[in-house]
N, C-alpha and C positions, 0 to 999 in steps of 0.2 A: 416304742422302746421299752425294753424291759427296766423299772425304774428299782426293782431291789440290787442289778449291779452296780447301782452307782450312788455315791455322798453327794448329797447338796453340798456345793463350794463353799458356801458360810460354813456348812454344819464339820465339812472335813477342816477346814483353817482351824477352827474352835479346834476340833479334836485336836488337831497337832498340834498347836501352839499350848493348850493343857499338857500334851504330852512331852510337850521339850522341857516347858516348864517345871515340870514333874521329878524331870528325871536327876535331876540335884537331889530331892528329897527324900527318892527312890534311894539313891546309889548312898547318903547319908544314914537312912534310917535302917533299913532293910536290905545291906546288899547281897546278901547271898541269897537271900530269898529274889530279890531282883533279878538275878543273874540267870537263878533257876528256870526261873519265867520267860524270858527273855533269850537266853542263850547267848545276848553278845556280851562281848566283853570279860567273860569270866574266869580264859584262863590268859594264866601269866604268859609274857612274850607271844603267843599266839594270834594272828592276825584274826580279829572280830569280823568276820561276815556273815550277812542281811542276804538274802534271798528273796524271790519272791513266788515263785512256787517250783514245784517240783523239778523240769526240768532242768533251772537256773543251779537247784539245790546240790543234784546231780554232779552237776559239772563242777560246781565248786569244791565239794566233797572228793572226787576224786582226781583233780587235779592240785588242790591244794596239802591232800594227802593229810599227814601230822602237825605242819607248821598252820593250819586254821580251825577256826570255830566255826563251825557253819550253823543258821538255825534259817529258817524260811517263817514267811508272813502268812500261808498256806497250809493249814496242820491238816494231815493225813485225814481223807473224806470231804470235806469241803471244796464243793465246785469251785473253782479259783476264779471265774467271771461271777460269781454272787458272794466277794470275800466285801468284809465291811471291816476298815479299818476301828480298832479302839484308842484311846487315849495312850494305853503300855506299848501297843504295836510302834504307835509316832514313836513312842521314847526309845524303842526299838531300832528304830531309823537312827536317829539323830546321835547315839550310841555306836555306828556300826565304824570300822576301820575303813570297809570294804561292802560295793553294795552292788548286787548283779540282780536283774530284769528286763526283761521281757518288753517293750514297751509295744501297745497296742491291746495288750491282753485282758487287762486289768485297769480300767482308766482312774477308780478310788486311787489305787497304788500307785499309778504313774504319777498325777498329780502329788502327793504327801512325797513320795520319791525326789520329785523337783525341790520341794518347797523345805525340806532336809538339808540339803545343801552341802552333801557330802563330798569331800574331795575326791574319794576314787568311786566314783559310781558309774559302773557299768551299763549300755543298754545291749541288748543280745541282738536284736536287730539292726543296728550301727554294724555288726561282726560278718554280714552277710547280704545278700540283695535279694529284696522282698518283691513278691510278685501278686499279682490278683487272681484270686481264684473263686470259684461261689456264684458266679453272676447269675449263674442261671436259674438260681431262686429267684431272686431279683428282676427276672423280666416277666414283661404283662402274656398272660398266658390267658388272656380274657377276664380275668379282673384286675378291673385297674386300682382298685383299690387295693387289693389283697397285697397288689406287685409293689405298690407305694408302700403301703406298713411294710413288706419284707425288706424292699433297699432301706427302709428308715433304720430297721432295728439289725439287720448286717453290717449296716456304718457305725453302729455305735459299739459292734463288736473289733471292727478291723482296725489297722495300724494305720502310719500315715497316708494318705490319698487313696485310703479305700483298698488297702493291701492284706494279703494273710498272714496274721503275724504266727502260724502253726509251723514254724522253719526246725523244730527240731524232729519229727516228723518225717523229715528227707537225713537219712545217715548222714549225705556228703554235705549240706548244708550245717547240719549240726560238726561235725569234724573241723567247718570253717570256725563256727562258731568256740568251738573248746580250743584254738588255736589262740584266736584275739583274748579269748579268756584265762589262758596262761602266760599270754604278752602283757597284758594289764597287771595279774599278780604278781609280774616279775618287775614290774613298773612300782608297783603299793609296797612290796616287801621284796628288794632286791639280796636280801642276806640271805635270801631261799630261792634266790633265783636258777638254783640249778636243779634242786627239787622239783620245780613246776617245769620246768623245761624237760625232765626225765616223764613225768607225770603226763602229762602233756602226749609225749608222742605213746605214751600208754593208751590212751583213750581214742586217740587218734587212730590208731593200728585198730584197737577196736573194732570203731565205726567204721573203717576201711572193710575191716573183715562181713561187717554187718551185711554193709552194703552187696558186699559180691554174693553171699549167701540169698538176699534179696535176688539180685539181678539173674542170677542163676535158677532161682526157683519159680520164679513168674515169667522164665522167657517163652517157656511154652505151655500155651492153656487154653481150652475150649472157649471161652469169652474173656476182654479185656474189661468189662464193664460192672460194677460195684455199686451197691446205694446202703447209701450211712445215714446214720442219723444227721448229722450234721459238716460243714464243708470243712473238715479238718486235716484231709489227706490228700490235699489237694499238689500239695507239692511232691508225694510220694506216689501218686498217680502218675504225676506227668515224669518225673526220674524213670519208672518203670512201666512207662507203656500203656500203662492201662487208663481207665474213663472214670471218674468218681460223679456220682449222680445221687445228692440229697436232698434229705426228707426237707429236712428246713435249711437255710441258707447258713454262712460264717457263723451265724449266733447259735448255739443250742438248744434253745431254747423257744425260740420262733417257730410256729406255727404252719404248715403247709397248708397253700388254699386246696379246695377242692378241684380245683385244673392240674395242681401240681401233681396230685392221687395219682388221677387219669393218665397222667404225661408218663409218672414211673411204671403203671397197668402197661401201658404199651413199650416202653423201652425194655422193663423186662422181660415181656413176650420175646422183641424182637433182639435183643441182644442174650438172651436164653440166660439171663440170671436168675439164681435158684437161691440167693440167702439175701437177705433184711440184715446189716449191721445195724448195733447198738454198742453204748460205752458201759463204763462203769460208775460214772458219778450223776450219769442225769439218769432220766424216766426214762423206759423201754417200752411207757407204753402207746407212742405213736409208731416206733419201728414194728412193735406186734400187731398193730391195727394193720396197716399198709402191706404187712407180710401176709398176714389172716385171710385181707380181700386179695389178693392176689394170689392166693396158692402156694407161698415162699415159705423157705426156712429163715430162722432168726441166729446169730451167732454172736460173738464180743469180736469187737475189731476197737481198742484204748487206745484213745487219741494221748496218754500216760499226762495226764495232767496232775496224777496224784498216784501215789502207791496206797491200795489198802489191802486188808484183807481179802477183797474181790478180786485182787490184781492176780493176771494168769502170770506171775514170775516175781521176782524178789527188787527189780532193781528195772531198769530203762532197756539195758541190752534184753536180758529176760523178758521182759515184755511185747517188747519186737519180736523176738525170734516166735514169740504166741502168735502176734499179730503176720507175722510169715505164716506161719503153717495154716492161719486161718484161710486168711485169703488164696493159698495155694485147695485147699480145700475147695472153697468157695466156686473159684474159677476151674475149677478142674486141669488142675496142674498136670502133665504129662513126664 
């Protein structure tokens, strides 16, 4: 298990309970500077929402429109599975009106999230139905060892009972998801409840739109089959037909054994894949290795866990629509 994703349980309590604590002396001493830092809470009448990374960010942003604050525990560039809560983060929490995440994403943050105790807190995966996907890192492919560390350290990526918590990834799942998400803020802040309701089928139509442009662009194409870095398109493989086959399993970060090389050597051969994805916030350099021994091109296929500068688009849809033309590229779109 990769041990820089995650707080020691004593060391995360300390941290929050400093950071509840804090946040009276905060808000006493320094509050505009707090506020700055912070982002909840700061403007008048405005409903204070917590985030937890990008995609959560997203969704609150634009269906909350004018009547919220939005700020995320996530700042632009930072892998959001290697986020390490601080002491202002908790006070952050404990601050917020409103709190939407992710749960299985982030376990620092799930926990500090519980332990907050917020009355409108959102989980994104409660909004939709979560599937398993990835296993096939996880199986003994002749080392048994190898196959043991990968299910060890894929469990400690996935949601509950070993699920993919990557749901916004698939348009129509995430459409579910920004639904329940403007039902809860008409739940939190019913004086805007019509704003989120208009808001709402804004985003929705969207992702509607997204989707057909997907489905239309990947129906016809010389191979169904793709290898990513890691198992995060798992739900947007199976929406659209095609085969996702990665380097390391649910986690990012996990290591391919040497049987799994070989496994991708031949499935590329035989399913005539010609590109190596990689993201934007981790290493490209296991996807260059594995594209290198095997003759492959390398591309960006962002699994949008974060906007930066590297980002091929400005915003979530933007980035998709990148991530469309990739993989139409890739597969040999017709």
């Amino acid at each position: 298990m990769n041990v820089r994703r995650l707080i020691p349980t004593a060391a995360l309590a300390g941290s929050l309970t400093l950071g509840l604590v804090a946040l009276s002396a905060l808000s006493a001493c320094s509050p505009s500077d707090a506020a700055d830092d912070t982002g909840a809470g700061k403007s008048g009448g405005k409903l204070a929402v917590v985030t937890s990374f990008y995609p959560m960010q997203y969704l609150a942003e634009e269906i909350g429109g004018s009547h919220v604050d939005v700020s995320t525990l996530t700042k632009p560039g930072i892998e959001p599975h290697d986020l390490e809560l601080g002491t202002r983060q908790a006070a952050q929490l404990g601050e917020a009106d409103y709190i939407l995440y992710l749960k299985g994403i982030q376990p620092a943050v799930d926990e500090a999230i519980t332990a907050a105790g917020v009355k409108n807190t959102v989980d994104a995966a409660s909004l939709t139905t979560l599937e398993k996907h990835g296993a096939e890192v996880g199986h003994d492919h002749g080392d048994e060892h190898a196959g043991e560390e990968h299910a060890e350290e894929d469990h400690a990526h996935e949601g509950e009972a070993g699920t993919d918590p990557h749901i916004w990834l698939d348009p129509v799942k995430y459409a579910e998801v920004a639904k329940g998400v403007g039902a809860s803020l008409e739940k939190a802040d019913p004086d805007n409840a019509a704003a989120y309701r208009k808001n709402t089928t804004t985003v929705v139509e969207r992702l509607t739109a997204l989707d057909s442009a997907f489905e239309q662009g990947l129906a016809d194409t010389s191979t169904k089959t793709f290898i990513t870095t890691h198992s995060a398109f798992g739900y947007l493989a199976e929406r659209y037909g095609l085969t996702q086959e990665s380097i390391a399993g649910i986690s990012p970060e996990s290591e391919p054994s040497p049987a799994r090389i070989k496994e991708l050597r031949t499935i590329a051969a035989k399913d005539k894949v010609g590109t190596v994805f990689f993201e934007t916030l981790v290493s490209d350099r296991t996807a260059k290795t594995v594209a290198a021994d095997s003759g492959l091109k390398t591309d960006v296929l962002d699994p949008i866990e974060g906007i930066t500068d590297k980002s091929k688009g400005a915003d979530y849809v933007e980035v998709m629509e990148s991530n469309l033309a990739a993989l139409e590229k890739a597969l040999g779109a017709k």
